[in-house]
C-alpha positions as CSV (number, residue, x, y, z in Angstrom):
1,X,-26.1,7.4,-11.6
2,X,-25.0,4.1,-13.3
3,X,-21.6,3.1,-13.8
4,X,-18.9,0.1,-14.1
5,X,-15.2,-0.5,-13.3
6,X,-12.5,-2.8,-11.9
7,X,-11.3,-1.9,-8.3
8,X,-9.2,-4.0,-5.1
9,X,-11.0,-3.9,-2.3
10,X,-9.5,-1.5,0.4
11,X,-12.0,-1.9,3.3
12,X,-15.4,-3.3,4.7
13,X,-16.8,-2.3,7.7
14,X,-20.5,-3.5,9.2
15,X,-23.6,-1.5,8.0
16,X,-26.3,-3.3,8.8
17,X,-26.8,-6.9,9.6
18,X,-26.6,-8.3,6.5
19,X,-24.6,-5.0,4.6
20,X,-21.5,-3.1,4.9
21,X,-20.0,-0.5,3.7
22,X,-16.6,-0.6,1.9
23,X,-14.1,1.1,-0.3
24,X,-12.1,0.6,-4.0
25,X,-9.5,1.7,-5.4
26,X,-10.7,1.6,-9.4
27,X,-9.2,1.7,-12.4
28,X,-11.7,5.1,-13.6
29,X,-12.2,6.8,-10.6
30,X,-10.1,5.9,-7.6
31,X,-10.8,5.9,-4.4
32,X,-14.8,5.3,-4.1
33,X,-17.5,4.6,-1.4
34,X,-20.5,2.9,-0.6
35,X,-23.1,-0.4,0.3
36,X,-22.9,-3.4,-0.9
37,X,-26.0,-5.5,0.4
38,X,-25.8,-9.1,1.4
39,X,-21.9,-8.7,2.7
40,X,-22.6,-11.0,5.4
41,X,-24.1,-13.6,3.3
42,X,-21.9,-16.7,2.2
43,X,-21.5,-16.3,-1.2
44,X,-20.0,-12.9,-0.8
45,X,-18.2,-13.0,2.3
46,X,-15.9,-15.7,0.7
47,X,-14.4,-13.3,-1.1
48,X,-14.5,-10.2,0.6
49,X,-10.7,-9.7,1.6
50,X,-8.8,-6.5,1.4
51,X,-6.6,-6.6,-1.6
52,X,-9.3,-8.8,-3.6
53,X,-9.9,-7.3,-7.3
54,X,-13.5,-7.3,-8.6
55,X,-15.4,-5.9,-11.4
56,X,-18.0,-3.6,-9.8
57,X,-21.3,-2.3,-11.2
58,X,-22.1,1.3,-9.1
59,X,-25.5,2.7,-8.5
60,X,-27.1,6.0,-6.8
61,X,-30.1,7.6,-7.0
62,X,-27.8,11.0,-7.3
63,X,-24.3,12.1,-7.0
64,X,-25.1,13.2,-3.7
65,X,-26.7,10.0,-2.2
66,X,-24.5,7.1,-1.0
67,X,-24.6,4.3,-4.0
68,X,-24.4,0.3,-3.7
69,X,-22.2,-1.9,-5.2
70,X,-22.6,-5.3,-7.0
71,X,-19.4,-7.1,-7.1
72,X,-18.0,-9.6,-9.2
73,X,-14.8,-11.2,-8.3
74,X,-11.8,-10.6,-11.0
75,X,-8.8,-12.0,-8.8
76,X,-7.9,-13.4,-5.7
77,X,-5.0,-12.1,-4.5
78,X,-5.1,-11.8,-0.5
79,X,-6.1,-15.0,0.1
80,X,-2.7,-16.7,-1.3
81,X,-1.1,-15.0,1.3
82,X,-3.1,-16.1,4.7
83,X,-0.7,-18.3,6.2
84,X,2.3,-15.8,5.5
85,X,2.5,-13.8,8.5
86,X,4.5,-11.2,7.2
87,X,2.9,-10.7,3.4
88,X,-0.2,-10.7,5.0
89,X,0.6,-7.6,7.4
90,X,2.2,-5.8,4.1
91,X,-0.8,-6.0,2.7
92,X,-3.0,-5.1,5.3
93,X,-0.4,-2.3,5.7
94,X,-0.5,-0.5,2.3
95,X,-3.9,-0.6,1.8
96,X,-4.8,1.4,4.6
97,X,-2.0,3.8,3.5
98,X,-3.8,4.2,0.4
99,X,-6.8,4.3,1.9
100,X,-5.1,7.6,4.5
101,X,-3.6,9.2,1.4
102,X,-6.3,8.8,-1.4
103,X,-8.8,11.2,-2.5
104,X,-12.5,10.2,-2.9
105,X,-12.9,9.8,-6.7
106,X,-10.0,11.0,-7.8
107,X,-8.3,9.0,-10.7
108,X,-5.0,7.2,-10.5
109,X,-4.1,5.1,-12.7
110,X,-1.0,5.0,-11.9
111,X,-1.5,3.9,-8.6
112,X,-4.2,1.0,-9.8
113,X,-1.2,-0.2,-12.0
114,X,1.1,-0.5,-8.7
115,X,-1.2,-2.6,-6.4
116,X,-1.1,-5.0,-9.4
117,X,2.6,-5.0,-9.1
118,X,2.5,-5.1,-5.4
119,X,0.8,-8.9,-5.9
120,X,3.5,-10.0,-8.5
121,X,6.3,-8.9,-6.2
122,X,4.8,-11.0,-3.4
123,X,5.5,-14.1,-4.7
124,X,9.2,-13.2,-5.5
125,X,12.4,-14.4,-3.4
126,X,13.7,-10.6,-2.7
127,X,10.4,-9.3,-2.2
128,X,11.1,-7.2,1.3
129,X,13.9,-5.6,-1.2
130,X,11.7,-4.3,-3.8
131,X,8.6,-3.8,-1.8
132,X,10.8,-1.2,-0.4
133,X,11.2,0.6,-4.3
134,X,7.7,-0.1,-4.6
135,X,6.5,2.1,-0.9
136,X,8.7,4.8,-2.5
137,X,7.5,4.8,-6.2
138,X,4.0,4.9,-4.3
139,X,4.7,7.8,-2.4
140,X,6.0,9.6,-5.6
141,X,2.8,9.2,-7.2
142,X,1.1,10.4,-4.4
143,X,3.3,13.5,-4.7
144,X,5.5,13.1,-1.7
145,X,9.1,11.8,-3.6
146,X,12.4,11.0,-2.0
147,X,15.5,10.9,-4.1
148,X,18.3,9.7,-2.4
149,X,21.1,10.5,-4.0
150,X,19.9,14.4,-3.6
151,X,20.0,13.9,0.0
152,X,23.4,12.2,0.8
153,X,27.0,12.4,0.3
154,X,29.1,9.2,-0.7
155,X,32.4,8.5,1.6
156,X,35.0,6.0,1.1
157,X,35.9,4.2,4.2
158,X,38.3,1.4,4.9
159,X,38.2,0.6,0.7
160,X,34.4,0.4,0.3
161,X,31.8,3.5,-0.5
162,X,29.3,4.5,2.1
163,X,26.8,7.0,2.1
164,X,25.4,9.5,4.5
165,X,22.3,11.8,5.2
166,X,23.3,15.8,4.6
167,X,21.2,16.0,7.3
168,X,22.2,14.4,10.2
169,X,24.9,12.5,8.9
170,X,23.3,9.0,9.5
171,X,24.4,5.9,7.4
172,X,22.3,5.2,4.6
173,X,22.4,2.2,3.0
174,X,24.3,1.5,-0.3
175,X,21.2,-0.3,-1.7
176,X,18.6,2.6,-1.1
177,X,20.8,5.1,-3.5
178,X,22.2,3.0,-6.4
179,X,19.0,0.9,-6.7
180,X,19.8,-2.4,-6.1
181,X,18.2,-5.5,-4.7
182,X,20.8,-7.9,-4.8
183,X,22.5,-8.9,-1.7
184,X,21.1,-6.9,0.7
185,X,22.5,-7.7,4.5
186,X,19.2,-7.8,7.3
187,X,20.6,-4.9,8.9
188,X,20.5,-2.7,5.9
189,X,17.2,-4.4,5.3
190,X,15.5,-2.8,8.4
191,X,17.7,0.2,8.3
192,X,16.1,0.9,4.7
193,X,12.4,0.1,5.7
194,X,13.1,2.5,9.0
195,X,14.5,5.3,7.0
196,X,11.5,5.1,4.6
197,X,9.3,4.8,7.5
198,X,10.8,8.4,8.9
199,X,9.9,9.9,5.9
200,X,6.7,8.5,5.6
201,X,5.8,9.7,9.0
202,X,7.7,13.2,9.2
203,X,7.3,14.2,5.3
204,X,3.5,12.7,4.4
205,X,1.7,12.0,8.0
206,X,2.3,14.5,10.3
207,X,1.6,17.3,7.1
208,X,-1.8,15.9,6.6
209,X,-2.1,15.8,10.8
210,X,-1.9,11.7,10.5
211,X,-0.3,9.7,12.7
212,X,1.7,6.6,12.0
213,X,-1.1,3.5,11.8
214,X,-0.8,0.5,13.7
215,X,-1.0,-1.4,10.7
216,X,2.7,-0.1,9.9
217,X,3.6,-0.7,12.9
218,X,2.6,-4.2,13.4
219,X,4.5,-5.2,9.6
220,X,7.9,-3.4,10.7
221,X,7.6,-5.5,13.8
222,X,7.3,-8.4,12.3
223,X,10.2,-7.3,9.9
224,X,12.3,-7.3,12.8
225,X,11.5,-10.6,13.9
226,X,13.1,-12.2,10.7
């Protein structure tokens, strides 16, 4: 079984001594598995960051055997970020949610189209604001969607509108339910990433019997610290 695609890197762990095995999120088939030989070696290792894209060439015996990878390096994306605390622990972040949430070669190309966007919105001035649009356009095309304006009411205090959840009748804010990115205040800033991080853990994790990964936690920590 021979094939070829385009894939970011989502995670390498140790094999061997001189292999490991990682994972891809590709253009054809999604989420995908298996060696790639001479990891360790120089050449290779150079490159071998989560986030990196590559063009792959697959190969198994069968469909039931564990296949190896050649890689070929498309982009470099990761390593423009390695002295950016924060945009480094994003990173690190959503690509082990999409490696939690994925399905083993199952296509998405939906999902291949938004880590491309994830990169562009990186080197943007507002990029904490629409990263948050971006976690939430990723959940709804991993199935799990969360519209706000179905889930608050919209109260005029003091001149101003604000809105709250039906729910529980905490603030949410303004930003999160008309869609904007301009102007954002800190607070509402970490309120927003919070509130999405609720629903990530109540409404996606704890269904699939996940709980919330220290990657997450280590980026909305750093969040904090702005």
């Amino acid at each position: 079984m021979n094939w070829q695609d385009k894939g970011y890197l989502i995670s390498s762990n140790r094999y061997n001594e001189n292999s490991s095995i990682i994972e891809l999120f590709t253009q054809d088939r999604g989420k995908v598995k298996g060696i790639l030989f001479g990891a360790t070696s120089k050449k290779i290792k150079n490159y071998l960051f989560v986030g990196n894209c590559f063009h792959i060439n697959f190969s198994s015996k069968n469909e039931n055997s564990i296949g190896n990878f050649k890689l070929e390096i498309d982009k470099v994306n990761t390593p423009i970020f390695l002295e950016d605390q924060i945009k480094l622990s994003c990173i690190v972040n959503i690509f082990n949610l999409i490696k939690l949430l994925t399905v083993e070669n199952q296509k998405n190309a939906k999902i291949f189209e938004l880590i491309s966007i994830f990169f562009e919105l990186l080197t943007k001035e507002n990029w904490l604001t629409s990263y948050i649009f971006w976690e939430l356009d990723l959940y709804k095309n991993l199935g799990y969607e969360l519209n706000f304006s179905n889930y608050t009411k919209k109260i005029k205090l003091n001149g101003t509108h604000k809105y709250f959840s039906l729910s529980d009748e905490k603030k949410v804010p303004n930003f999160l339910v008309e869609n904007s990115i301009e102007n954002i205040s800190k607070e509402d800033l970490i309120a927003g990433i919070d509130i999405i991080g609720n629903f990530l853990e109540k409404s996606i994790l704890s269904q699939n019997n996940l709980s919330v990964p220290e990657t997450r936690i280590s980026f909305v920590n750093l969040v904090r610290k702005l």
